[in-house]
DOTIMI-720382 format. One record per residue (C-alpha): residue number from 1; residue in one letter; x, y, z. Coordinates in steps of 0.5 Angstrom, whole numbers, plus 500, padded with zeros to 3 digits. Example, Ala and Ser with C-alpha at 12.3 -4.5 7.8 and 13.67 -1.06 7.14 Angstrom:
REM DOTIMI-720382
- 1; A; 525; 491; 516
- 2; S; 527; 498; 514
This chain:
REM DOTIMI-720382
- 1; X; 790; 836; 432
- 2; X; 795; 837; 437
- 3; X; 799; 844; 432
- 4; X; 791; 847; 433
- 5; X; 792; 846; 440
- 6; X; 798; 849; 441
- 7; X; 796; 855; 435
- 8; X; 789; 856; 440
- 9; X; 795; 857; 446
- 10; X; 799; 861; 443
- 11; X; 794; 866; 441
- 12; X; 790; 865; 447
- 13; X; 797; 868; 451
- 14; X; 798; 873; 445
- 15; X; 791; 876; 448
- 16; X; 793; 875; 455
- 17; X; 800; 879; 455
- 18; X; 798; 885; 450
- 19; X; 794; 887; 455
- 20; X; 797; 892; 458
- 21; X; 796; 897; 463
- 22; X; 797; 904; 461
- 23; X; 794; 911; 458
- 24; X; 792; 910; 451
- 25; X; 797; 915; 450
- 26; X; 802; 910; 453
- 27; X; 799; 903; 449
- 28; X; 801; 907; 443
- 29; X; 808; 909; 445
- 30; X; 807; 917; 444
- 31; X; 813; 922; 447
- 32; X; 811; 926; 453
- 33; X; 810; 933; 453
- 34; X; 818; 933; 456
- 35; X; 820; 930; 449
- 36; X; 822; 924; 452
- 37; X; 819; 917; 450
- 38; X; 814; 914; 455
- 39; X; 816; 908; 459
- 40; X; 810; 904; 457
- 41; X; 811; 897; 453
- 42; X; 813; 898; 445
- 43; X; 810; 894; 441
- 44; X; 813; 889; 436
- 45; X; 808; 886; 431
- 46; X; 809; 881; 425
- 47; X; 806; 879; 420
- 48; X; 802; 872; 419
- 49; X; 808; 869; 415
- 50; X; 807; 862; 418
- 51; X; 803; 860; 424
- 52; X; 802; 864; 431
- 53; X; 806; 859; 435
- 54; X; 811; 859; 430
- 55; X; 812; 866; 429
- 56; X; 812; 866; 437
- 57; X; 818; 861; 437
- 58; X; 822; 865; 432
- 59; X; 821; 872; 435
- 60; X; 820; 871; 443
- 61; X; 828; 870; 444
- 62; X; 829; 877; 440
- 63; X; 824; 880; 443
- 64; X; 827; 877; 451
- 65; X; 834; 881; 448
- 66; X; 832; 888; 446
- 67; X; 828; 888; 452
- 68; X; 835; 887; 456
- 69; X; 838; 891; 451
- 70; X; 834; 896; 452
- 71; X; 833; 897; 459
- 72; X; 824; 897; 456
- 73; X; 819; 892; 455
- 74; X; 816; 889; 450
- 75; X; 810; 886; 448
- 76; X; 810; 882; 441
- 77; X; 804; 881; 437
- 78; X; 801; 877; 432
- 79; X; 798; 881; 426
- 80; X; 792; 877; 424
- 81; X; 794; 880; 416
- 82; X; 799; 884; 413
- 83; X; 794; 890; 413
- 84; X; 794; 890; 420
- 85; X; 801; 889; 420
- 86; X; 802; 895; 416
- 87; X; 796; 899; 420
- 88; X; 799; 898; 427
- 89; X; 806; 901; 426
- 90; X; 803; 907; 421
- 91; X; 798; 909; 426
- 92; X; 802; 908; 433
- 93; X; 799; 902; 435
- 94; X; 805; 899; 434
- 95; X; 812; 902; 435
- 96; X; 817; 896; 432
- 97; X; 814; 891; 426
- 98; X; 818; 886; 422
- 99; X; 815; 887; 415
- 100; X; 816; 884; 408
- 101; X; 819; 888; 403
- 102; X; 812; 890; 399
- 103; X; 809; 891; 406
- 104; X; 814; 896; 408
- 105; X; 814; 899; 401
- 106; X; 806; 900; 402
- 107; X; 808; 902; 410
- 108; X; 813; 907; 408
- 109; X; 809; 910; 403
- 110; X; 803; 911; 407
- 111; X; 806; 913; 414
- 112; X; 813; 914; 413
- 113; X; 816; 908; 417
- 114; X; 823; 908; 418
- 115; X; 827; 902; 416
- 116; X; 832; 900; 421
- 117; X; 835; 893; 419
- 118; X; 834; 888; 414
- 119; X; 834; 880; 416
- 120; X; 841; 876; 414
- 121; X; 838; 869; 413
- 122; X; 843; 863; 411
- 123; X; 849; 869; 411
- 124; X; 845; 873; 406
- 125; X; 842; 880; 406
- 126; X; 837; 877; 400
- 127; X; 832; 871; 399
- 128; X; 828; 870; 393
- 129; X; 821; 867; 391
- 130; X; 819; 860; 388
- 131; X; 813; 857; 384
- 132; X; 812; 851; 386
- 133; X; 808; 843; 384
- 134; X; 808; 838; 386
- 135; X; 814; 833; 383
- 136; X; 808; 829; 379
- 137; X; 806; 835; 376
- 138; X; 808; 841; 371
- 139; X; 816; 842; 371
- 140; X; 816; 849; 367
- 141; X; 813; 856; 369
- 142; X; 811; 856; 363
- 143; X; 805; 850; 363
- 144; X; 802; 853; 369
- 145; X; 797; 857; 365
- 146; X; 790; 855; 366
- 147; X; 792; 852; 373
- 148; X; 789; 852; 380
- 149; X; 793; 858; 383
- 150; X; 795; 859; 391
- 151; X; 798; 865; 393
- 152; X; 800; 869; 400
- 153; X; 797; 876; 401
- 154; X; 797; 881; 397
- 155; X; 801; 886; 401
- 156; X; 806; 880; 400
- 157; X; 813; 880; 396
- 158; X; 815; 873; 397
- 159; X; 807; 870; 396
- 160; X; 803; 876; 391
- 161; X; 808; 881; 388
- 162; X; 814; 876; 386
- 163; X; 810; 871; 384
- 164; X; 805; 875; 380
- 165; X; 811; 879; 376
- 166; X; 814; 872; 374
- 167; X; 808; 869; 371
- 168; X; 808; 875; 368
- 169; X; 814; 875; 365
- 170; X; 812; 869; 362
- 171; X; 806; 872; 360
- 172; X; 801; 869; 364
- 173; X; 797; 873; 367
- 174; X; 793; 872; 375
- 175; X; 786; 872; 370
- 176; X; 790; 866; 366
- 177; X; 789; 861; 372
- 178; X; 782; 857; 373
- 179; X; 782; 860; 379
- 180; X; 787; 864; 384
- 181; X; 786; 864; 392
- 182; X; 789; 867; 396
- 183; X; 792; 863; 404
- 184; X; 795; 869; 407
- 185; X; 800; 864; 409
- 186; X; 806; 861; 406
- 187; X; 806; 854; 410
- 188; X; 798; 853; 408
- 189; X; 801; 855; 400
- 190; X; 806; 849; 400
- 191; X; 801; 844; 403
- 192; X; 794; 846; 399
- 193; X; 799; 845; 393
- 194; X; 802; 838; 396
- 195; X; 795; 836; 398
- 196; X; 793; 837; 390
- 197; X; 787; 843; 393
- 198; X; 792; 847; 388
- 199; X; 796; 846; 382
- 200; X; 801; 851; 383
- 201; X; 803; 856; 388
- 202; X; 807; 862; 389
- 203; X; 812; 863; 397
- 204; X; 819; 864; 399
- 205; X; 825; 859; 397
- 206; X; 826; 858; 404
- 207; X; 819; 857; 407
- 208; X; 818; 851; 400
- 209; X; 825; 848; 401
- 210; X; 821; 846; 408
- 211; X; 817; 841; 403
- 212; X; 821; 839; 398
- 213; X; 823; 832; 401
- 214; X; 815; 831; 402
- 215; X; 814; 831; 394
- 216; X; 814; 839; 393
- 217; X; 818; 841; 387
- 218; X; 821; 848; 386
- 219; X; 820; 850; 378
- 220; X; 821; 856; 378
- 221; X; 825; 862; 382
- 222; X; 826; 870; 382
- 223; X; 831; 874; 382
- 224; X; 834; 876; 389
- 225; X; 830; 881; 393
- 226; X; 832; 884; 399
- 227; X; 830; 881; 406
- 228; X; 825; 883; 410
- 229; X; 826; 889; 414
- 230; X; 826; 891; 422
- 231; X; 823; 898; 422
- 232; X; 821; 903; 426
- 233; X; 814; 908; 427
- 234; X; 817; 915; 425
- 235; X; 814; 916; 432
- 236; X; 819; 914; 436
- 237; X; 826; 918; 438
- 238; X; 831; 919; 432
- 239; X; 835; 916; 439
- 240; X; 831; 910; 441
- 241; X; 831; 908; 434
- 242; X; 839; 908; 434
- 243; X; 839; 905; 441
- 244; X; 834; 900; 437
- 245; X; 839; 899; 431
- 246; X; 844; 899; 435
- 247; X; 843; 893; 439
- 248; X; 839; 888; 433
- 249; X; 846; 889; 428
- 250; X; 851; 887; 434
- 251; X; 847; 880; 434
- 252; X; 851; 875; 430
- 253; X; 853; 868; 432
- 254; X; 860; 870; 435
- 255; X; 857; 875; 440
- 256; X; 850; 871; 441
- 257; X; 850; 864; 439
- 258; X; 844; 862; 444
- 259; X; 840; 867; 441
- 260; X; 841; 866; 434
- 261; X; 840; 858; 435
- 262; X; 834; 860; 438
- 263; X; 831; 865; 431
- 264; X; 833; 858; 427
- 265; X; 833; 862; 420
- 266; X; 836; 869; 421
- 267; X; 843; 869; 423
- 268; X; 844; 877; 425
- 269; X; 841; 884; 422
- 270; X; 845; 889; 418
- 271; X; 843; 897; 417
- 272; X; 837; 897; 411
- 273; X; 836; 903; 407
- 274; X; 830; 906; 404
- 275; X; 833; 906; 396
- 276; X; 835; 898; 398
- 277; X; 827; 896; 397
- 278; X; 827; 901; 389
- 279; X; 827; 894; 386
- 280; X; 820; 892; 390
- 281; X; 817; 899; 388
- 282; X; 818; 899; 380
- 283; X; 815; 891; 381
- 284; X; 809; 894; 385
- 285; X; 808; 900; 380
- 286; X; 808; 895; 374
- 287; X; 804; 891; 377
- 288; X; 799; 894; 379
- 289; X; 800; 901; 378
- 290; X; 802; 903; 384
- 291; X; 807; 909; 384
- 292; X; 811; 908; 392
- 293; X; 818; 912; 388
- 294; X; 821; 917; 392
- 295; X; 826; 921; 389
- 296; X; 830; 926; 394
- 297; X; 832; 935; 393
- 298; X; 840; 931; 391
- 299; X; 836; 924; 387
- 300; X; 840; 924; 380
- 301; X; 835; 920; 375
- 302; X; 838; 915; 370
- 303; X; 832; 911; 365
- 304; X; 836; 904; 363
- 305; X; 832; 902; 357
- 306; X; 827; 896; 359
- 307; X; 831; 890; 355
- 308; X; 829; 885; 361
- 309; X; 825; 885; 367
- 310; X; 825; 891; 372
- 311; X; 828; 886; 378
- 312; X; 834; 883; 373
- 313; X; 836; 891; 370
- 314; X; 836; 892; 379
- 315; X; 840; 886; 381
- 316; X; 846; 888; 374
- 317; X; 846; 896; 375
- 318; X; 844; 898; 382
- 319; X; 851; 896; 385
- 320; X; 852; 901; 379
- 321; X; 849; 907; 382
- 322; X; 851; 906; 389
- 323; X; 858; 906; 386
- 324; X; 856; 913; 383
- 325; X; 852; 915; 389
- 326; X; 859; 915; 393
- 327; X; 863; 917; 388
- 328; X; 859; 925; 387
- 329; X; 856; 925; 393
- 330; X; 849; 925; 389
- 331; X; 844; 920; 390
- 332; X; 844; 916; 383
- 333; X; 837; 912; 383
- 334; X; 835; 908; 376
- 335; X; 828; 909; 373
- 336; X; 826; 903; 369
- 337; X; 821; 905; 364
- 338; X; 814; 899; 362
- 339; X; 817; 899; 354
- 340; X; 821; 902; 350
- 341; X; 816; 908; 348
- 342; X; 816; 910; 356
- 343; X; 823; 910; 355
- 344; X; 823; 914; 349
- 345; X; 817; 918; 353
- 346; X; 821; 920; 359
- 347; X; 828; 922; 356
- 348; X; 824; 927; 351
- 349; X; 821; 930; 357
- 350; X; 827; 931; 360
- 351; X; 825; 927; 367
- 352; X; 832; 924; 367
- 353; X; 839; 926; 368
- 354; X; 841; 921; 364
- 355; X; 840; 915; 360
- 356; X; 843; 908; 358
- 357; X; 840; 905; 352
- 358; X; 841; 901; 345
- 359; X; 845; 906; 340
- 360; X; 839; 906; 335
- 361; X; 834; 909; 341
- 362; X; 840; 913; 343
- 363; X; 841; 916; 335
- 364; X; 832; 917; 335
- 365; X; 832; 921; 341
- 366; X; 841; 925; 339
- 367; X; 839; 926; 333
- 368; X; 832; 931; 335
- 369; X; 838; 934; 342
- 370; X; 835; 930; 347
- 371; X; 842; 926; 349
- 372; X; 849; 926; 348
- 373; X; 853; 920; 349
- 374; X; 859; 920; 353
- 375; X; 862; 913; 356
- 376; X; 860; 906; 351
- 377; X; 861; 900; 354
- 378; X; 866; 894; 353
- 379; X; 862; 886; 353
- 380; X; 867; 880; 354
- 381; X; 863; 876; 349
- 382; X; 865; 883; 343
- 383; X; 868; 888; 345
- 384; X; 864; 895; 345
- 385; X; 859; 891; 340
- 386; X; 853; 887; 339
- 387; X; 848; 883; 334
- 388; X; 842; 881; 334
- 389; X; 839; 873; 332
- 390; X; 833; 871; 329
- 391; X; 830; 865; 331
- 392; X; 824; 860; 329
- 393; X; 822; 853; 333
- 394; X; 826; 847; 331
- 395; X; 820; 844; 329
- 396; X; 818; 850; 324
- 397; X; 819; 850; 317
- 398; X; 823; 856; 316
- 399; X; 830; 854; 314
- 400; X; 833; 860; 311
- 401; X; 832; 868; 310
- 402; X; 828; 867; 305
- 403; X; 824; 862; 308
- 404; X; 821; 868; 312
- 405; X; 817; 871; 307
- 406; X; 809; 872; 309
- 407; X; 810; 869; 315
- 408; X; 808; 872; 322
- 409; X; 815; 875; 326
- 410; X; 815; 879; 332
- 411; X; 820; 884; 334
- 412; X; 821; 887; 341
- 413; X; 820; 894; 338
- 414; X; 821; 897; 332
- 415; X; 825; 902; 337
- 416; X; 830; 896; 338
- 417; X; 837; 895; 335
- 418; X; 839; 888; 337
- 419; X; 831; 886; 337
- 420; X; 829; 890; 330
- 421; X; 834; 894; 328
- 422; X; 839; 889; 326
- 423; X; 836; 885; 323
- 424; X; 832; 889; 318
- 425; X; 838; 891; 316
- 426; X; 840; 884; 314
- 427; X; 834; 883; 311
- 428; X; 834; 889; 307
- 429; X; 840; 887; 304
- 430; X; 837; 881; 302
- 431; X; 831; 885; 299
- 432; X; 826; 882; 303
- 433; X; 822; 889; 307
- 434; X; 820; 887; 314
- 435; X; 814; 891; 313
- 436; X; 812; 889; 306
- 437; X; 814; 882; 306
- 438; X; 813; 879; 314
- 439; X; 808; 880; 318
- 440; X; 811; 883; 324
- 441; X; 809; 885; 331
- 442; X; 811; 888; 337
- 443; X; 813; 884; 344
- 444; X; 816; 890; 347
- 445; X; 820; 885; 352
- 446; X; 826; 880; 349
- 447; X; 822; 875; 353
- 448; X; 815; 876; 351
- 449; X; 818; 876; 343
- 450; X; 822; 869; 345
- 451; X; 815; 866; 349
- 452; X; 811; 867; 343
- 453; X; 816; 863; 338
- 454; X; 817; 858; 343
- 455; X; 808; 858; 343
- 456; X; 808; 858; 336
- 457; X; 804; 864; 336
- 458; X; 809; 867; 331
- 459; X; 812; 863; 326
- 460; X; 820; 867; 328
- 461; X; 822; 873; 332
- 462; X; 828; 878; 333
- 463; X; 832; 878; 340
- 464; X; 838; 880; 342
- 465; X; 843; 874; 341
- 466; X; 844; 874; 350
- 467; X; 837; 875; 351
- 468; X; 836; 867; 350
- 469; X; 839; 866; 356
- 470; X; 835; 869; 360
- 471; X; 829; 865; 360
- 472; X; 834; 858; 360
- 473; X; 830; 855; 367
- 474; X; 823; 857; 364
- 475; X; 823; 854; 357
- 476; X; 827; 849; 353
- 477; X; 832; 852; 350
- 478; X; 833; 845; 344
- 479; X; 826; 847; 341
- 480; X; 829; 854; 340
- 481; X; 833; 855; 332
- 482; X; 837; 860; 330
- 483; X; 836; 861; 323
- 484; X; 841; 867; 322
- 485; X; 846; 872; 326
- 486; X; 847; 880; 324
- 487; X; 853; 882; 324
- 488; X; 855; 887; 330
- 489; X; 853; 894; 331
- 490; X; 855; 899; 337
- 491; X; 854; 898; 344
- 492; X; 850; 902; 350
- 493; X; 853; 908; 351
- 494; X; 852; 912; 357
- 495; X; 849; 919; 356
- 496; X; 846; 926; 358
- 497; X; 840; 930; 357
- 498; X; 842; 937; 356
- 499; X; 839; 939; 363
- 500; X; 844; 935; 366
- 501; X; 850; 939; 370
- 502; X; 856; 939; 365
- 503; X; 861; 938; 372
- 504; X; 857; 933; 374
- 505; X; 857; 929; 367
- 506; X; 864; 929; 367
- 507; X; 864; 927; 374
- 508; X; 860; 921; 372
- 509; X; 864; 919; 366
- 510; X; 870; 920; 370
- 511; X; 867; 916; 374
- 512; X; 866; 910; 369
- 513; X; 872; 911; 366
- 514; X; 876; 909; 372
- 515; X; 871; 904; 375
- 516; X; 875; 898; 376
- 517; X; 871; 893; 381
- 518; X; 870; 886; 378
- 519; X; 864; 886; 383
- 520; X; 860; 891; 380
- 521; X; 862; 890; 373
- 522; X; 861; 883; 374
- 523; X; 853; 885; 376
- 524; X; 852; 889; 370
- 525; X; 855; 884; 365
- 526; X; 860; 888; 362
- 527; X; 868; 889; 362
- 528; X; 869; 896; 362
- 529; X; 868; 903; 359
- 530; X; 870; 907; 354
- 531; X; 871; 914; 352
- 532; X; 865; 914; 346
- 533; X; 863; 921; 343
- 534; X; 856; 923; 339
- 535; X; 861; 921; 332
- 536; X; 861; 914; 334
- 537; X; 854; 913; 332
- 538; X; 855; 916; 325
- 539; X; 857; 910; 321
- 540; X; 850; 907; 324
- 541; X; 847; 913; 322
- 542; X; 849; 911; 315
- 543; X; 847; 903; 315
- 544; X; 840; 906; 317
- 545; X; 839; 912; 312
């Protein structure tokens, strides 16, 4: 009772200090016709992420620094949704808006919003999204199909977009669920699954974390995602967007320990670019369809075949492309395709510069002149090779091979060289034809192939020997048997399609060549590169014809 009071307060007093004098040219901030910005209040708004009165607690110390900062005033606000959030600051009803990375995603497709900084939060420029139980229920992502579902707003990463992909990554999809409903917000999403209303929910870790002393449990995590971001209307002066920059980056808790103390869970800003939040727009258009990727006049496009997740590819290769970025002076960005067959699709167009795949895709696509390798990579595991598993549940029968005649087996596609490939060589040369003697399928993801084992709705399947390890939190690896391994066959190499620059080519693989940061190697999963040519692939060629 008391928290309803204190919300009605807050919201009351939200009322009463936005209703500010002035033209209406001036409650939007717009310039006069001397070019100079009016000295009307700006306007900040913040989505409904947590209560009125919490969200005012959180940000009215900040607000009370950019006006001193700034020598303006400021009028913060409340938005009652994450639409109107992203309307005020599109239009020009707001001039400043703290926003959720596929809120600014939408923002910044729909009105070109500029972003300014992103939020740090317990030393990090990052967060990830949970699903949630309570601790007396499920355990697994994987048994929340068929459950009762609770989610943010749709407009939300860290409570719609996030959560969405990862049950989709596990094969669940939101029609799935006996029922999904929609909180808006997060602390309403913890406590409907506390209170039972709910089975399952999706939010951000840090807002969960707030309830797992209460009987909350944490059953499942993304991947990082960048932070929410300050940004700005593209009305406002390139000057007083600097100013704005500016003042939030020098915040830290050396220079403003009251104030960062007052903000409780942010600990300071740093500068955002528009490329940090590519990672939320490949999840967007996957999920919904949505297409909000922009490449600029100077964008250097390279397609990595989807073996994982979008979100996993970003978070291993995406430092990559920064690195490349700064080496040539060319913006490299990473253009991740739905499936295999997109892959293929885009390369054959000619839509990329270059291309990063499994040597069987590349052999497909060198051999009818669509690429031409350049640099392969060295694992620590294997060197500059791989191979590929079958596996089958511990509780099926097959044993052997030979035990996979007539049985149902998934593949990730019959494109892929550790998750078909590989083993259809194997078999091969044990006289077993997977098209005459399995009864095969595609996944087209490692994941969807080793899901469906684990489900038995397939009796094996055929994955890339490291693929396993991705799915380690959501499932029980012990119910997972491997029945054989393939022997090793070349690994990724880095090519170019024939529009490409050739000085441009060997910039990148000079680039490559020489790189040496164990960060950015560490990221990708890999040792190193090594020179490699088209000669390289021929002994594969061979074992496949």
């Amino acid at each position: 009772m008391a928290r309803f009071f204190l919300t009605s307060f807050c919201t009351l007093w939200l009322l009463c200090i936005t209703t500010s004098t002035g033209t209406a040219g001036e409650a939007r901030g717009e310039h006069t016709s001397s070019g100079h910005a009016s000295s009307s209040p700006l306007v900040f708004i913040l989505p409904p992420v947590e209560s009125v009165s919490v969200m005012y607690e959180k940000f009215l110390p900040l607000k009370n620094y950019l006006e001193k900062a700034l020598s303006r005033r400021i009028t913060l606000r409340v938005a009652q949704n994450y639409q109107e959030a992203i309307e005020s600051i599109g239009t020009g009803q707001a001039q400043l808006a703290y926003l959720d990375p596929a809120a600014y995603c939408e923002a910044r497709h729909l009105h070109r919003i500029v972003p300014l900084v992103k939020a740090i939060r317990n030393g990090s420029a990052t967060y990830r999204s949970v699903v949630v139980a309570r601790k007396d229920s499920i355990h697994r992502i994987v048994e929340a199909k068929g459950k009762r579902l609770a989610l943010g707003n749709i407009s939300s990463s860290s409570s719609y977009v996030i959560p969405a992909v990862m049950f989709k990554e596990v094969g669940i999809g939101l029609n799935d669920f006996a029922s999904v409903d929609y909180l808006e917000q997060e602390d309403r999403i913890a406590l409907s699954v506390l209170t039972g209303h709910h089975d399952v929910g999706g939010l951000s870790e840090r807002v969960a974390r707030k309830y797992v002393g209460d009987g909350l449990e944490i059953i499942n995590e993304s991947e990082a995602i960048p932070q929410y971001t300050l940004c700005a209307s593209s009305r406002l002066s390139p000057a007083l967007r600097g100013a704005i920059r500016q003042a939030l980056i020098a915040v830290n808790r050396k220079t403003n320990p009251s104030l960062i103390k007052k903000m409780k869970d942010i600990d300071g800003f740093t500068s955002a670019e528009d490329r940090d939040f590519d990672v939320v727009r490949v999840m967007i258009k996957n999920l919904t369809g949505k297409n909000y990727l922009t490449y600029g006049t100077k964008s250097i496009k390279v397609a990595i075949l989807p073996l994982y997740s979008a979100i996993t590819l970003f978070d291993r290769f995406d430092p990559l492309m920064r690195y490349l970025s700064q080496k040539t002076g060319y913006e490299f960005k990473l253009v991740i395709p739905k499936d295999f067959e997109g892959f293929y699709d885009l390369v054959k167009r000619g839509e990329v510069q270059f291309s990063y795949s499994n040597p069987y895709i590349y052999i497909l696509l060198a051999d009818k002149g669509y690429l031409s390798a350049f640099a392969n990579t060295v694992i620590k595991t294997s060197g500059n090779i791989f191979r590929g598993i079958i596996i089958t549940r511990t509780d099926s029968p097959i044993r052997t091979i030979e035990d996979l005649r007539g049985k149902r087996v998934m593949a990730v596609s019959y494109k892929s060289a550790g998750g078909f490939l590989a083993q259809k060589l194997l078999l091969a040369e044990k006289g077993i034809d997977v098209f005459k003697d399995l009864h095969m399928s595609e996944g087209k993801r490692q994941e969807k192939v080793i899901l469906n084992v684990y489900r038995k709705n397939v009796d094996a399947g055929f994955v890339r020997e490291t693929a396993l390890g991705v799915l380690k939190e959501e499932i029980d690896l012990h119910k997972i048997r491997i029945v054989a391994r393939t022997p090793y066959i070349a690994n990724w190499p880095f090519a170019a399609t024939p529009g490409t620059d050739p000085k441009v080519v060997e910039e990148v693989k000079s680039d490559l060549l020489n790189l040496r940061d164990e960060r950015i190697l560490q990221a990708a999963e890999i040792q190193r590169f090594i020179a490699a040519s088209d000669r390289d692939f021929d002994g594969l060629r061979r074992r496949i014809k």
